[in-house]
C-alpha positions as CSV (number, residue, x, y, z in Angstrom):
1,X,0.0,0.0,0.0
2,X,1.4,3.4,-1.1
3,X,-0.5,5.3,1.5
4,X,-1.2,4.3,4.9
5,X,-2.1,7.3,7.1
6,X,-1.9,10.6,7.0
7,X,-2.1,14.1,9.5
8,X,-4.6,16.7,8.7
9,X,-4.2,20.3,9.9
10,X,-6.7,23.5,9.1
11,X,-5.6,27.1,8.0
12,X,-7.5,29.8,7.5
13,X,-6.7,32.1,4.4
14,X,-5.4,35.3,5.2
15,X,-8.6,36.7,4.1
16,X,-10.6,37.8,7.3
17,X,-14.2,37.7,5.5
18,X,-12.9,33.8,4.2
19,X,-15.5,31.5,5.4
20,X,-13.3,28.6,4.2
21,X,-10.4,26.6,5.4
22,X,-7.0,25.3,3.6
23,X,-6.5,21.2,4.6
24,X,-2.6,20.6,4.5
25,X,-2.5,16.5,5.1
26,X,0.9,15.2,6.1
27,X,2.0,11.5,4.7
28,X,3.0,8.7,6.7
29,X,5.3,8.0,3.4
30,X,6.4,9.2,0.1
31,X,4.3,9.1,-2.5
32,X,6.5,11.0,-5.4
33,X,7.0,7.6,-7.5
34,X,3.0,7.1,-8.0
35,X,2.2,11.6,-9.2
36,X,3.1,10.5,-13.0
37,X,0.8,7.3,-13.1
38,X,-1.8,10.0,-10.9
39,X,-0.8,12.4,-13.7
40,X,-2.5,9.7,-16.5
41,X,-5.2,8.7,-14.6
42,X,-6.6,12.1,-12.8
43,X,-5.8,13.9,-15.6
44,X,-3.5,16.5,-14.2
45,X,-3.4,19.7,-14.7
46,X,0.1,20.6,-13.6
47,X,3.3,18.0,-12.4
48,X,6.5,19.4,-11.9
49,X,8.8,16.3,-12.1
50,X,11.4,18.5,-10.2
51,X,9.3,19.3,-6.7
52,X,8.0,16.7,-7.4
53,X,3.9,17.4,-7.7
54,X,0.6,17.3,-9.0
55,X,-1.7,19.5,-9.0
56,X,-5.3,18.9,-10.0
57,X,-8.6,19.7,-9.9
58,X,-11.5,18.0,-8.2
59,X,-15.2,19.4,-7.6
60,X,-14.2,22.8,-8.3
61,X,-11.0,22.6,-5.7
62,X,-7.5,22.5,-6.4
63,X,-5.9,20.2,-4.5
64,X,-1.7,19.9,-4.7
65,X,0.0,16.6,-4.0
66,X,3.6,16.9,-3.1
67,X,5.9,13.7,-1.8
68,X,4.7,14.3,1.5
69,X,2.2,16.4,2.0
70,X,-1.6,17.2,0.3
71,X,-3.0,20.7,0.3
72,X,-6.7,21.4,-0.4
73,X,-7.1,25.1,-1.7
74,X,-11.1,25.1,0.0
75,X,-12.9,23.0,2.0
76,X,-16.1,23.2,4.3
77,X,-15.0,21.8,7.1
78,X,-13.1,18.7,8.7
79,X,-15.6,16.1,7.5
80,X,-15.4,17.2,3.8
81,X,-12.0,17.6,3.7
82,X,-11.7,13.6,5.3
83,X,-14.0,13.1,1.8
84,X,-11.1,13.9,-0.5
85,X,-8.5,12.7,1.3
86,X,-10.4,8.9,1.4
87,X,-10.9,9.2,-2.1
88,X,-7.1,10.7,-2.7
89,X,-5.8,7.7,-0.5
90,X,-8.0,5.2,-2.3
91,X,-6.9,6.7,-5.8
92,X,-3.4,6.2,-5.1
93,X,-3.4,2.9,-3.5
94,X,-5.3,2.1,-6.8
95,X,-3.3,3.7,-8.5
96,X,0.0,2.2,-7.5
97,X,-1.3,-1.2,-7.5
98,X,-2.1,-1.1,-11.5
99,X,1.0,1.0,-12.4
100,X,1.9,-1.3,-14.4
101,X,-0.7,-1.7,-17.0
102,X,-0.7,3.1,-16.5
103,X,1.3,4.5,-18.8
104,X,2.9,7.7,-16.7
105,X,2.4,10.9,-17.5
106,X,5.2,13.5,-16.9
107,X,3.6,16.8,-19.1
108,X,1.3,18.8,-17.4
109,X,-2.0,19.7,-19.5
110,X,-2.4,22.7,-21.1
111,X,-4.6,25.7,-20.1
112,X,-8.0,26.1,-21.7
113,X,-7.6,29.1,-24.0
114,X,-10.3,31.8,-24.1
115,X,-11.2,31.5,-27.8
116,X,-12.6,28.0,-27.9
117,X,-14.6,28.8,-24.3
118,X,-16.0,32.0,-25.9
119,X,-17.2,30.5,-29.0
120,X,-19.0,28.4,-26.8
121,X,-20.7,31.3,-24.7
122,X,-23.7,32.9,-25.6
123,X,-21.7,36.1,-26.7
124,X,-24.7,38.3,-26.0
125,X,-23.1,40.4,-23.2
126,X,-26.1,40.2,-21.0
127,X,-24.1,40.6,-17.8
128,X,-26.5,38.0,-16.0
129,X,-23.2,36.2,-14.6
130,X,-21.7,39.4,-13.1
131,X,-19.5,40.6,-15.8
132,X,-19.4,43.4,-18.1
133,X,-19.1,41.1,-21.9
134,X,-18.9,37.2,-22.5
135,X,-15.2,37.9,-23.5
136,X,-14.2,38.7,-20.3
137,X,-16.3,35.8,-18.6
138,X,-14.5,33.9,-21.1
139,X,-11.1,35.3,-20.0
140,X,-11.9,34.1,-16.1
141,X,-13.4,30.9,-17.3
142,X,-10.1,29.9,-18.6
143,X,-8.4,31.6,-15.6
144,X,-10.4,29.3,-13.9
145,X,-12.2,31.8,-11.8
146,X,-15.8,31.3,-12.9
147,X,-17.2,28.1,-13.8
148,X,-19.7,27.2,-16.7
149,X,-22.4,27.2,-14.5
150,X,-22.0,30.6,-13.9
151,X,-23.4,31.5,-17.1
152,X,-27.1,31.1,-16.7
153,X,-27.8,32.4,-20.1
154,X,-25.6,29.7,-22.1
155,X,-27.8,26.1,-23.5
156,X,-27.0,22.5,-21.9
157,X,-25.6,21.8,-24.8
158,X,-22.8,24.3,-24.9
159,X,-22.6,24.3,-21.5
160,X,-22.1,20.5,-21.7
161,X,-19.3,21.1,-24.8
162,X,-17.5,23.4,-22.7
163,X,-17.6,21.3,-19.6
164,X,-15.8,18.6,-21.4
165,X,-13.5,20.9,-23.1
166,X,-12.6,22.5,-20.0
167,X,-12.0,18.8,-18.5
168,X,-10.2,17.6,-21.3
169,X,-6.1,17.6,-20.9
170,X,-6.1,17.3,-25.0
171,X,-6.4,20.8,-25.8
172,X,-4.5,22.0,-29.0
């Protein structure tokens, strides 16, 4: 088993109105030689081969897994933040077990560029997500600020395209 136990603390951001905490879990072991494999399978968004880490998205967190440590960027409260980590710990027990028949992955994915997302936006400037035109919605979508959900005037079916697009590693 690659992962055994691990040591969660809370922080909270430095941001006073933050209703949120950061979860930094602390390894029992080193999990470095499993990130690439991870990398394939999670669909990473970023690995560094050098620190090494991956970071990747899940449920609209980041989370960042480093040899030793896992940081969560948001979560609710201790009981959510024992969800990911279970499902982390599970992912890269599993993980490790079929590494060999996972081919590793040491690129990171590229970012979702604003052009495809835009195309897929409404592009009627209505403002009914909070900002001022659909390219700069566009421009935070791909900054991964707002989600797709926070369009309310785009159609399931674009919404759907740019879900996947936005969840696909295999952008040009």
């Amino acid at each position: 088993m690659m992962l055994q136990q691990y040591h969660k603390d809370f922080v909270r951001p430095p941001h006073p109105e933050a209703k949120h905490l950061r979860c930094l879990a602390r390894l029992d072991n080193d999990i470095s030689k499993v990130l690439p494999y991870l990398n394939t399978i999670l669909r990473g968004h970023q690995y560094f081969p050098e620190t090494p880490s991956l970071t990747l998205k899940y449920q609209d967190r980041l989370i960042t897994l480093y040899a030793r440590e896992i940081h969560i960027n948001i979560v609710k409260d201790a009981e959510e933040a024992d969800f990911i980590l279970t499902w982390l710990q599970k992912a890269i027990n599993q993980t490790w077990r079929e590494k060999d028949a996972i081919k590793p992955s040491w690129e990171s994915s590229r970012p979702p560029a604003m052009l495809p997302i835009l195309k897929l936006l409404p592009r009627t400037n209505c403002r009914q997500c909070g900002e001022s035109t659909c390219l700069v919605f566009a421009g935070m979508v791909a900054a991964k600020e707002k989600n797709p959900s926070d369009c309310p005037a785009i159609d399931p079916v674009s919404r759907g395209k740019l879900e996947d697009y936005l969840n696909s590693g295999d952008r040009p």
